[in-house]
N, C-alpha and C positions, 0 to 999 in steps of 0.2 A: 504494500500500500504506500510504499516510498515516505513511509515513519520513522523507519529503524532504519542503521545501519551496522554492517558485521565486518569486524576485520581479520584476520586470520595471520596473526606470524609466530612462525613454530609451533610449538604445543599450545600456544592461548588462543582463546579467542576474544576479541574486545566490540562489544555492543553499545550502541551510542545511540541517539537521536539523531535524524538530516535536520536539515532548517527546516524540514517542512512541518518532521515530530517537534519542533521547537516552537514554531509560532502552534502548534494545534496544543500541547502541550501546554501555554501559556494563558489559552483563552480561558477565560473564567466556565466551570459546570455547574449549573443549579444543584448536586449532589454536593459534591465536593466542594464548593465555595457556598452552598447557601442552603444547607442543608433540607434538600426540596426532593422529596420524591415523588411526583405526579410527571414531573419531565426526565429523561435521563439527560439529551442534549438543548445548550442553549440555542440561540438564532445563529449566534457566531461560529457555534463548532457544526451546526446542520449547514451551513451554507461552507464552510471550508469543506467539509466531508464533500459533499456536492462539486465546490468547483476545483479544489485539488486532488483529490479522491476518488470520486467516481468517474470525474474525465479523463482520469489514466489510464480507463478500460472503454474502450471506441465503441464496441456493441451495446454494453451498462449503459455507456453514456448517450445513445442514439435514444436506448430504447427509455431511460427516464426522460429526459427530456421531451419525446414524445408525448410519454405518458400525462408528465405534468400540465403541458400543455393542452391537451384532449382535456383535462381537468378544468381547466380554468375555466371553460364552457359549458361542463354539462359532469355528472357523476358519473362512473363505470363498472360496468358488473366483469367480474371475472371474465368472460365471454371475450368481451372486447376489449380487454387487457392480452387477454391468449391472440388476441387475431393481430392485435397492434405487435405482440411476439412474432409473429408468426409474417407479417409483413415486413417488419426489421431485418427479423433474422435471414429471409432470401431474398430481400436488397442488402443487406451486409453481405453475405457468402455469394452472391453474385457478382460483385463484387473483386472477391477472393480469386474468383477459379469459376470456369460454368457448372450450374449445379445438377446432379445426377441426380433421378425421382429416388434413391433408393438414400441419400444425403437429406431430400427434404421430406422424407418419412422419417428417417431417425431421427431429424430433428424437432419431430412434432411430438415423440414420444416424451423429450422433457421439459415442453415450454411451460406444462404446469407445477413443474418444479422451480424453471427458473421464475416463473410467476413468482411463486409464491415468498422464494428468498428474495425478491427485486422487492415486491411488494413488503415484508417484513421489514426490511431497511429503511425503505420508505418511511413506513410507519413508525418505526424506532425512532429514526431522526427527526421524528415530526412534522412531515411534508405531507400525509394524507391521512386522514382518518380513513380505517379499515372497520368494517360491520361483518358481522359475519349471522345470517341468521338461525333460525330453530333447522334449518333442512340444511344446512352447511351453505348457503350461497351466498355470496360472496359481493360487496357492494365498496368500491372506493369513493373517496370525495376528498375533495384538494383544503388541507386544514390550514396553510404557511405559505403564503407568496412565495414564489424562489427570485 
């Protein structure tokens, strides 16, 4: 996540902070500075996460920003979180390489995993309230401006 850093000479190894771990490090946490637990992260550390963070990863990063934005407009049910996966992921790997029917079969097989840890993160860092009803289905809605 380009937080840490590791060195290696001879038998040690020396673990450090990048500047990056150092300004996220520094920003104040509603836990840890204000003894608050209804949030785990503040605005300052959900928006570094965000834009040092998640834009390290090109696909993460298509497919949140996507998402948030389809949010700004209207709520979304699982459904069309999968399909908005699912549109990302074969314009990203189109991208890559041309894609073989048997590449965009397997990769339909985990979009509801990556759902759901894309969507968790989300939710942690406090960019979407998550609903989840009595039958397991599944409703976002945009909680934090990005």
């Amino acid at each position: 996540m380009g937080l840490m850093a590791i060195k290696f000479e001879r038998d040690s190894c020396f673990v450090s902070l990048t500047q990056s771990g150092k300004e996220f490090a520094l920003i104040e946490n509603p836990v840890l500075d204000g003894n608050r637990y209804d949030i785990a992260f503040s605005d300052a550390e959900a928006t570094f996460i965000l834009k040092k963070i998640i834009s390290r990863f090109k696909l993460e990063n298509l497919l949140v920003h996507r998402i948030l934005t389809e949010l700004r407009n209207h709520s979304l049910s699982s459904e069309d979180v999968d399909k908005i996966f699912e549109e990302e992921k074969l314009r990203y790997m189109g991208k890559l390489a041309p894609i073989k029917r048997e590449t965009v079969e397997q990769s339909k097989k985990y979009i509801v995993q990556e759902r759901v840890a894309t969507m968790s993160r989300l939710s942690e860092i406090g960019f979407i309230n998550w609903q989840i009803d009595r039958s397991g289905y599944s409703t976002y809605a945009l909680k934090r401006a990005t």
